[in-house]
N, C-alpha and C positions, 0 to 999 in steps of 0.2 A: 561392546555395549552390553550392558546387563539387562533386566527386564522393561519390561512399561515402562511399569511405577518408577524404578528406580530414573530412570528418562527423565519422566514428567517431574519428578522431585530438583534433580540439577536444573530443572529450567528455573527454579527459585531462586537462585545463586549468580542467574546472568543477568550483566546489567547492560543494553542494549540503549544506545543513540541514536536518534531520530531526526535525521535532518532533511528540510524539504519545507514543501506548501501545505501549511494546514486550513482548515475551514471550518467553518459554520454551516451542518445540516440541519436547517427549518423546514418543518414539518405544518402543513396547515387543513386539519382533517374536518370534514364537513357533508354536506348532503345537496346532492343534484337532483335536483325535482322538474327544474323547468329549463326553458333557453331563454337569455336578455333579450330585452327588447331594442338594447341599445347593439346588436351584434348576433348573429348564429354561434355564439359561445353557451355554455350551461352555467347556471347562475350557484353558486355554493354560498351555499348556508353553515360557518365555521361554528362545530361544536368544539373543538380543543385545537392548542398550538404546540406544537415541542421546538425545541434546539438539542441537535447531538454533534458531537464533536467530528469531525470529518479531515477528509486528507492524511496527511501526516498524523494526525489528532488522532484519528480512529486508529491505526497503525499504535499506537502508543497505548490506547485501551486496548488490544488485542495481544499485546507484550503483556499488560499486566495483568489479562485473563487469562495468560499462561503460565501466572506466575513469578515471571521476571521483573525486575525493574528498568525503567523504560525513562530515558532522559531527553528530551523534546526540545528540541534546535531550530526556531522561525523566526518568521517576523510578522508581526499582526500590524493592522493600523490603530493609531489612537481615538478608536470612533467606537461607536455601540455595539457594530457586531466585534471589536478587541475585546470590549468591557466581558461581555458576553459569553465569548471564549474560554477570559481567563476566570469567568465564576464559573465552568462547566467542568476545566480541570481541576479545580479548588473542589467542588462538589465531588468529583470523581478519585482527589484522592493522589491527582500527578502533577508534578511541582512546573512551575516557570518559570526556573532558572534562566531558560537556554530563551526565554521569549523578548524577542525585542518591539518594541511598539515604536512606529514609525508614521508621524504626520505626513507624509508625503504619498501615504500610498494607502486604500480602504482594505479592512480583512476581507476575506475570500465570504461572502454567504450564499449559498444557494438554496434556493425558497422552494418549496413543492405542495402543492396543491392536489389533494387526492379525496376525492369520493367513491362510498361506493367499494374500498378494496383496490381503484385504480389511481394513477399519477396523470391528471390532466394537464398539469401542468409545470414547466420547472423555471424561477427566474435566477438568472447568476448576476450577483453584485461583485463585481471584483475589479482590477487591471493585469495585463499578462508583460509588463513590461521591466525589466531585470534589473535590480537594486542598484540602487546610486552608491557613490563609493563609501559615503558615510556609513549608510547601513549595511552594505558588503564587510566594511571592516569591523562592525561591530558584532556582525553573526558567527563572522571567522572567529572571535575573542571569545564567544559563548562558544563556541565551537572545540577549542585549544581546550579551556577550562576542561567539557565534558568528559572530549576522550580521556582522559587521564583514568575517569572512572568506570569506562566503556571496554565491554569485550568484543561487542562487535559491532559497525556500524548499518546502518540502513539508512539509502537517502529516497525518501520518497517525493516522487517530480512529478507533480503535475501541470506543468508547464504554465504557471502563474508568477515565478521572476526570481526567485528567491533560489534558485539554483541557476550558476549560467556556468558556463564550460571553466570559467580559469577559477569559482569557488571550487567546483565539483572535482578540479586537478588538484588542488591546493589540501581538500580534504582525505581524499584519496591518498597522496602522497603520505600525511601527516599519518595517516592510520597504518600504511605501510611501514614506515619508521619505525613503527610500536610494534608492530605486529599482532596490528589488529585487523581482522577479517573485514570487507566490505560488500557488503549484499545489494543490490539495485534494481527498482520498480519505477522505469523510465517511462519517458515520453516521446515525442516525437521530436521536440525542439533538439533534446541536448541528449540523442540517441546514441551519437557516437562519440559523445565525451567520456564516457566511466571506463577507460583504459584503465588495463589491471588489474580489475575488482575481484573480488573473490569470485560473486555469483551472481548472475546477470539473470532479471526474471523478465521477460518482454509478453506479451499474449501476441498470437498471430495475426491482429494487425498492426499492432505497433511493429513488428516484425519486419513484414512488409512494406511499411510504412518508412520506419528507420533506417531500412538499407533500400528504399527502391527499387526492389524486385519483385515481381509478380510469379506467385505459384501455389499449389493447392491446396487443402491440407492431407495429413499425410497420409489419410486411408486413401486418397486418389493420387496425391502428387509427392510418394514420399520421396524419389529422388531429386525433387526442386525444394524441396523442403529441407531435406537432409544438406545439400547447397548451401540455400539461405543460413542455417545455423554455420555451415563450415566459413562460409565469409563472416561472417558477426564472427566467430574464435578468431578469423586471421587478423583483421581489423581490431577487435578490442582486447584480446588477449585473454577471458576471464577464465579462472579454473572450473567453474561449475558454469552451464547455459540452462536455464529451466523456462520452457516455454508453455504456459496454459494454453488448452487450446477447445476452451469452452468444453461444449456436450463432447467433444473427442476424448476429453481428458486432459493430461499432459505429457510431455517430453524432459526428457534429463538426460544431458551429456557430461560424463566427466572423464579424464583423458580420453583414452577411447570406447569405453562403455556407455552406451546409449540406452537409456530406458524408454518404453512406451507404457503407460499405463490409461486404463479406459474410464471413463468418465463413471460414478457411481449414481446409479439407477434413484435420481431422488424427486419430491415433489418442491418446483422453483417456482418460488413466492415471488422472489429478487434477485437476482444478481449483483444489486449495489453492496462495497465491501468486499466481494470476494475476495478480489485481487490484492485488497489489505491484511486480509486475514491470511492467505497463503503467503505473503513475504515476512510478514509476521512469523511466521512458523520456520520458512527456510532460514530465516538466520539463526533463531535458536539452534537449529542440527548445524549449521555450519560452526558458529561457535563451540560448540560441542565434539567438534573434527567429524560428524557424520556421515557417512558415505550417501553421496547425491542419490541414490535408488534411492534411499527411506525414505531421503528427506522429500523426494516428490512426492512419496506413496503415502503419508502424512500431511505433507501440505494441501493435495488432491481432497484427503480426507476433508480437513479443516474447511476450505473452499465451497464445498461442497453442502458441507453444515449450516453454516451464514446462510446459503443461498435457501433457505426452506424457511427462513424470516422474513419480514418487509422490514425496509430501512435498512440503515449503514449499523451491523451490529457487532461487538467483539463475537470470537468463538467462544462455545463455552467449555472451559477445559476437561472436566469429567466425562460430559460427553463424546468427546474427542479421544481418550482413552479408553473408553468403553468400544466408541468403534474402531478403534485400533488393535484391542485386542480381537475383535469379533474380524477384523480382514487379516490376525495373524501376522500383522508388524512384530 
């Protein structure tokens, strides 16, 4: 590796795939002054509304706050929050090739209600139920297309249908073909389908959650912890494990070198995003052949950044090399 700069510069050169659940983050800001009468709820008075792009969607803004090009693989529904969507990446700049719009099923929106500096409230408009075969075969076809132009892939799952084990083998398989890398920010549903991937990011409950096993984290329980990860390697095979682990920090395993790094000392607006902005980052260093240390102690960084915003936001990349050089990456 050469310097930063020189880093952050190749990340302009990489064009990363995006496949998974994307969404609609609506925003609906106001003021609480009283309680209903119709209920013990606080009555909000909407001064402004936003839509930001979410899921897989923000994931893709966060590629191309890095500078990469970022090629987005979904399936929206042909309803107002699709419309919605596709005028947000149009605004934004990222194409929708890879986007399939499907009658049978609504896009993903979830609505948020905050006064005040707080989120009172959150509604999710969606279904979590796994694509019918028409639209399976048609994500696959966006899918074939993209690789072709992809160095590395990213599937972002958040367990809403549009990933189910026999896509997620299918895609997997095709990028190994190529010899293309595969990064993965899972969920609980289809935990132990990304057999083979390059680099497997879980946070510690999905962790937990994915293999059914209960233990602590690892300032108390590093030997149940250190377990859990050795069963997820024997189980899914991945060459990199990178595990968030909130205020701890993270974890990085690759063959047998284990990093631990600690969480950086910041003021948390939000935590929404994080976890998109840190898989975001892991793939660039892995497409780049970066050794899993950096890549954690950079992704850690990035993560960490987002969290000092409200809302789902990309990283901003200047800043992120400013404190990169400042922690000596």
């Amino acid at each position: 590796m050469n310097t930063l700069t020189d880093l952050f510069d190749d990340f302009n050169n990489l064009r990363v795939l995006i496949v998974g659940d994307v969404m609609v983050d609506a925003y609906v800001w106001g003021k609480a002054t009283r309680l209903s009468p119709e209920a013990p709820v606080p009555v909000v008075h909407v001064a402004r509304t936003e839509q930001r792009l979410g899921g897989a969607a923000n994931v893709a803004l966060n590629v191309q706050a890095l500078g990469a090009t970022p090629l987005l693989c979904a399936v929206v529904g042909d309803d107002r929050g699709g419309s919605q969507l596709l005028q947000l990446l149009h605004d934004a700049g990222l194409s929708a090739d890879g986007i399939i719009r499907s009658q049978h099923r609504p896009t993903t929106v979830k609505e948020r209600i905050l006064a005040h500096g707080q989120q009172l409230l959150r509604i999710d408009d969606e279904v979590e139920t796994d694509l019918n075969e028409e639209e399976a075969g048609l994500l696959l076809a966006a899918y074939d297309d993209l690789l072709e132009r992809a160095d590395v892939v990213i599937f972002e799952d958040y367990d809403k249908g549009v990933l189910c084990e026999d896509i997620i083998s299918q895609c997997i398989a095709k990028a190994r073909k190529r010899g293309i890398p595969t990064v993965v920010d899972p969920k609980k549903k289809n935990f132990l389908a990304y057999r083979h991937c390059t680099l497997f990011k879980p946070n510690l409950k999905e962790l937990r959650e994915g293999l059914k096993l209960d233990f602590g984290t690892p300032d108390i329980d590093r030997p149940g912890f250190e377990a859990a990860v050795a069963r997820l390697r024997e189980v899914l095979t991945p060459e990199i494990v990178l595990v968030t682990l909130s205020e701890h920090g993270v974890f990085a395993q690759q063959n047998g070198q284990k990093t631990y790094l600690p969480a950086h000392l910041r003021t948390i607006s939000d935590v929404s995003g994080a976890g998109d902005t840190v898989i975001s980052i892991a793939a660039l260093c892995v497409a780049l052949g970066l050794p899993a240390s950096f890549t954690a102690a950079l992704a850690n960084l990035g993560g960490g950044l987002v969290c000092e915003q409200v809302g789902v936001v990309p990283v901003e990349k200047q800043r992120l090399l400013e404190e990169a050089r400042d922690a000596g990456l």
